[in-house]
N, C-alpha and C positions, 0 to 999 in steps of 0.2 A: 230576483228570487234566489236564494240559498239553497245548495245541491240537498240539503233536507229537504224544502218546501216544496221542490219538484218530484223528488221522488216520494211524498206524498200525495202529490196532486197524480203523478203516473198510478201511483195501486190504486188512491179514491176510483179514479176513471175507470181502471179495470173491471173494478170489483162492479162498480155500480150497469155498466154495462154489459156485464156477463150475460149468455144465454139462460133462461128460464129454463128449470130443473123443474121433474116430476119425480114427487117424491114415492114411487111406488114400489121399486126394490131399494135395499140396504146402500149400495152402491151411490144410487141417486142420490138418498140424504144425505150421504158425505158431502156429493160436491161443497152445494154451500159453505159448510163448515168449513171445508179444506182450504174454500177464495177467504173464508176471514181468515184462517189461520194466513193464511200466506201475506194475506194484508197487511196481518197486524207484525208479523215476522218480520218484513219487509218496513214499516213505518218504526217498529221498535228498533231496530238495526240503522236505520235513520238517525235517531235519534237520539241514540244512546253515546254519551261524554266518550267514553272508553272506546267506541267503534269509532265514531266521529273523529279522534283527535288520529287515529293508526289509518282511518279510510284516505284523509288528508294529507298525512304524509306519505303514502305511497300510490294515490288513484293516480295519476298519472306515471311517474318515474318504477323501473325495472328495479324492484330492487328494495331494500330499505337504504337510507344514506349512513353513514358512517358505523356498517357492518365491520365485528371484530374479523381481523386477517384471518383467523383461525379456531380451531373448536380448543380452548383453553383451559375450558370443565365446562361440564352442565349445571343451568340455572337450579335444576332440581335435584331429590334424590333419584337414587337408584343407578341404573347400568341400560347402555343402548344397544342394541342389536342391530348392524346395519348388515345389508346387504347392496354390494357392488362389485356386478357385470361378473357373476361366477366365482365372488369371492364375502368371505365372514369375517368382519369386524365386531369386538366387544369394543365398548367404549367406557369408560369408569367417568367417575363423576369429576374425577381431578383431570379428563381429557385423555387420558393412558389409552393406547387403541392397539388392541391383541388380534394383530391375524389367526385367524383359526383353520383358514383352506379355502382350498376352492371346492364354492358349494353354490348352488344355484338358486335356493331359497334356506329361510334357516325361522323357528320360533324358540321361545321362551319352554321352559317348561314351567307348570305352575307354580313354584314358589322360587325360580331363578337359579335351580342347582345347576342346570342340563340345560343344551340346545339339542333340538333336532335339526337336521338340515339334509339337505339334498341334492345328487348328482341324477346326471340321464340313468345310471343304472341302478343307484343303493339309496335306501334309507339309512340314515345314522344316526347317532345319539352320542353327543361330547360333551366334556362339561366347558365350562366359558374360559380355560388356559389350553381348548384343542386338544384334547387329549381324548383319545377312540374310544367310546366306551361297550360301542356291539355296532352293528350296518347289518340289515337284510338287503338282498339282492331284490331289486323290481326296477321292470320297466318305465320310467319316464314319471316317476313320484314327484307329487308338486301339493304345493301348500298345505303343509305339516301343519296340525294342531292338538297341540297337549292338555292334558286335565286331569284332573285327580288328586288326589292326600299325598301325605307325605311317604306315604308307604305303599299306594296304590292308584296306579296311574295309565291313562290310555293315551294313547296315539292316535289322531284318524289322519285320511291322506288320501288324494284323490290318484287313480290312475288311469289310462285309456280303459280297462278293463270295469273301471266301477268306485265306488267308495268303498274303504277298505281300513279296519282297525288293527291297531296291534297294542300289546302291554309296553309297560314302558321301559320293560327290561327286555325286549324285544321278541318275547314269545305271545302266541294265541293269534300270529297272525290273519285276520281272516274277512270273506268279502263281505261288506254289510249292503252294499245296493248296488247290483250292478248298475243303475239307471243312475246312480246318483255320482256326482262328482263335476257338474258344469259348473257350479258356485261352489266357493271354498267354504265346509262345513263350520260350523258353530257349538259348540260345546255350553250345554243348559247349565249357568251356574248352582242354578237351585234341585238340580236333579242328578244325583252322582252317573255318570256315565252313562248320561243322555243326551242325542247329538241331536241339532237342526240340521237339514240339507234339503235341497232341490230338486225332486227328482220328475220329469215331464212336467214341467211349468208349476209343479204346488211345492209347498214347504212342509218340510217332513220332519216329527218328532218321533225319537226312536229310540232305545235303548242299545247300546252297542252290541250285549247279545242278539238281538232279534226282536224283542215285542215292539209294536207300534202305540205310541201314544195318542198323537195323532197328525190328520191331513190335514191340509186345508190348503183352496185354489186360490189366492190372490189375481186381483183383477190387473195387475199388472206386471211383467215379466223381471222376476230377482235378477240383479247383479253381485249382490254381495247380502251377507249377513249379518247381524250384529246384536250379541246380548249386554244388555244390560248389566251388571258386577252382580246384584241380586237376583237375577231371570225374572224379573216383572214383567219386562219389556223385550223385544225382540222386533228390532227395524230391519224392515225389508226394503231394500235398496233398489229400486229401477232407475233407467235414465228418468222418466218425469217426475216421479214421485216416492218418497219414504211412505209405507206401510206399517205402522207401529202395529203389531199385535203385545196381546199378552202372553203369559205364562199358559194358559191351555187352547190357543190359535183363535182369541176374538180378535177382531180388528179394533181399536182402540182409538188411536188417531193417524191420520194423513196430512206429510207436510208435503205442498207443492206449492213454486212459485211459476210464473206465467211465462214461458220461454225459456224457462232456464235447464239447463242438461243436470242432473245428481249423479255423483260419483262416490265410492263409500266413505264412510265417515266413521265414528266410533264415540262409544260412551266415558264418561270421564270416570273413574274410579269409585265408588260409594255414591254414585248421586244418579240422576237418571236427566244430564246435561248434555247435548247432542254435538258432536261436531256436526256440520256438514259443510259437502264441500260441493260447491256450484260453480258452472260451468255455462256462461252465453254470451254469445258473440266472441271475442277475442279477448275478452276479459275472464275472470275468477274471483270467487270469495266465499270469505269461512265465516259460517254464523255459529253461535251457539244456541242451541234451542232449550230451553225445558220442556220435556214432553210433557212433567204435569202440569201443566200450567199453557194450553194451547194461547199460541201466539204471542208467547212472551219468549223473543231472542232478540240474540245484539251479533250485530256484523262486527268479526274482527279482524279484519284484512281481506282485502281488495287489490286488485291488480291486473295490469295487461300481462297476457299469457296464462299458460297452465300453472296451474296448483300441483304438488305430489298428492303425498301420502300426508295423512296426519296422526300425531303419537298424544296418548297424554303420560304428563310426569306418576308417576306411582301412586302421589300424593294428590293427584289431581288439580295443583295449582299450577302447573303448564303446560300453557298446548303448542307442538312446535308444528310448522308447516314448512315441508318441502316448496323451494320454489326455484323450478330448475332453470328455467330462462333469466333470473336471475342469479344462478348459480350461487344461492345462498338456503340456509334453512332457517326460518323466524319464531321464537322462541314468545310466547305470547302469555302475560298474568295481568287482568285486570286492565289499566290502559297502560302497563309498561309492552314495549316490543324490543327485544333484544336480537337483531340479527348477528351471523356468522356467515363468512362469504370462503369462495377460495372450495365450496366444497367436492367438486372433483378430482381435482388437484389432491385431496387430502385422504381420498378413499379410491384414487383411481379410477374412477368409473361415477356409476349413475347412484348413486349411494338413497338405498330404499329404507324406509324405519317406519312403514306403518304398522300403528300398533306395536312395536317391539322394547319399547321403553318399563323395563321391569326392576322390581325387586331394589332396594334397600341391601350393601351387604359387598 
């Protein structure tokens, strides 16, 4: 039996075995729906040429085999944003890597002019050759996110004290939820200066002055956030399961697989194609999903050990994956896998890029 055939005959048996659902709140109806999506997620990922031929060469071995020595350029366009152990790399596309400081998280601003980044005591704002361009003084500021026009732009940022916005010239700074700040906030593409966030177990739309858009309690505990490039979509990330809501907090779809832990993931650029990233047993793997199209995804890498972070290229034709026990990052379009190894060594430390892969330029 071929490692497809089996892990066919494992989801058939799942699925067909499940306990009997009563369909009498909203919750309930999911389930089923959720065991085929994860069926067919799981069988498609199986059996997809391009997951297939990348699952095979590295389901068992650490690693891809004849990973380049070194980051030499990016396969795609645009500029990386790394972060490693308290310090800020730019990466250019021809491999050129700009220390910018030492900073303890750092994003993108929205069209790639500006990073923000962050020490125990300040906020700051540089542009990607390190150069200071304002810092506010705070307490223990952590995971900056930027958004806005080219002429008008916010900042949110979680602190011990709350979620908290500021301009992007570094004025109007102010608290928007003291409750909020356990999940790193999410910025509404389709709504100028309306944030998602967390706050006592629901997910919260919000205008960064003040008005509420709205609540809503998901039935499972957020780890992370995730919009969509158009704000159709909006995946709520727990360990069991991804909670797709829409654009005004309906629940839309649920992907879960049967044992498996979820860690955040992210949408690909112009499309609504999911990474995600799974976590069971002592193994890992990144599928991509379409959320329109439940339970249409394909597994593309597989491995003993943890997974990072994952980026997609600007353009959306690459998606790379940290993979630290390998101590390489895998560069993935289609059934090509391009690995690069050597990577701590190269950035000094634990070299983080989720999501930071921006901007053309």
């Amino acid at each position: 039996m071929t490692p497809e055939d089996r892990a066919w005959e494992v989801v058939r048996r799942a699925y067909e075995e499940r306990p009997p659902t009563a369909p009498r709140r909203a919750r309930s109806r999911l389930v089923p729906a959720a065991a085929v999506a994860a069926a067919a997620v799981l069988v498609g990922a199986a059996l997809s040429p391009s997951g297939r031929a990348v699952f095979r060469q590295v389901r068992e071995a650490v690693g891809v085999e004849h990973a380049a020595p070194a980051l030499f350029s990016l396969p795609g366009s645009g500029r990386l944003l790394v972060v490693s152990d308290g310090r800020v790399f730019v990466v250019q596309p021809n491999g050129l890597k700009r220390n910018l400081g030492d900073y303890s998280d750092a994003q993108w601003s929205p069209h790639g002019l500006y990073v923000v980044a962050t020490t125990p005591t300040e906020l700051a704002a540089l542009t990607p050759t390190g150069q200071l361009r304002w810092s506010l003084a705070r307490r223990h500021p952590r995971a900056p996110r930027w958004e806005g026009t080219l002429t008008d732009t916010r900042i949110a940022y979680d602190t011990p004290g709350g979620l908290r916005v500021v301009g992007g010239d570094g004025t109007g700074d102010h608290l928007l939820d003291r409750r909020g700040g356990a999940v790193p906030a999410a910025w509404d593409p389709a709504r100028l200066h309306t944030l998602a966030y967390v706050a006592d177990g629901a997910v919260v739309l919000r205008h960064d002055d003040g008005p509420l858009v709205w609540r809503r309690r998901v039935w499972v505990a957020p780890t992370a956030l995730e919009w969509s490039g158009d704000g159709r979509y909006l995946a709520v990330v727990s360990r069991g399961a991804i909670v797709v809501l829409d654009g005004n907090g309906r629940e839309r779809r649920t992907i879960s697989m049967l044992g498996a832990r979820f860690l955040p993931g992210s949408f690909a650029p112009r499309s609504h194609r999911l990474a995600v990233r799974v976590r069971s047993g002592g193994r890992s793997e990144v599928y991509v999903v379409d959320v329109d199209r439940p339970g249409h995804g394909r597994l593309v890498l597989a491995g003993p050990g943890s997974f990072g972070d994952v980026a997609w290229s600007p353009d959306g034709r690459w998606l790379v994956v940290e993979w630290p026990a390998a101590d390489q990052w895998v560069f993935l379009h289609g059934s090509a896998a391009h690995a690069v190894a050597n990577i701590r060594s190269q950035f000094a430390g634990s070299a983080e890029i989720g999501g930071r892969w921006c901007c053309p330029g």
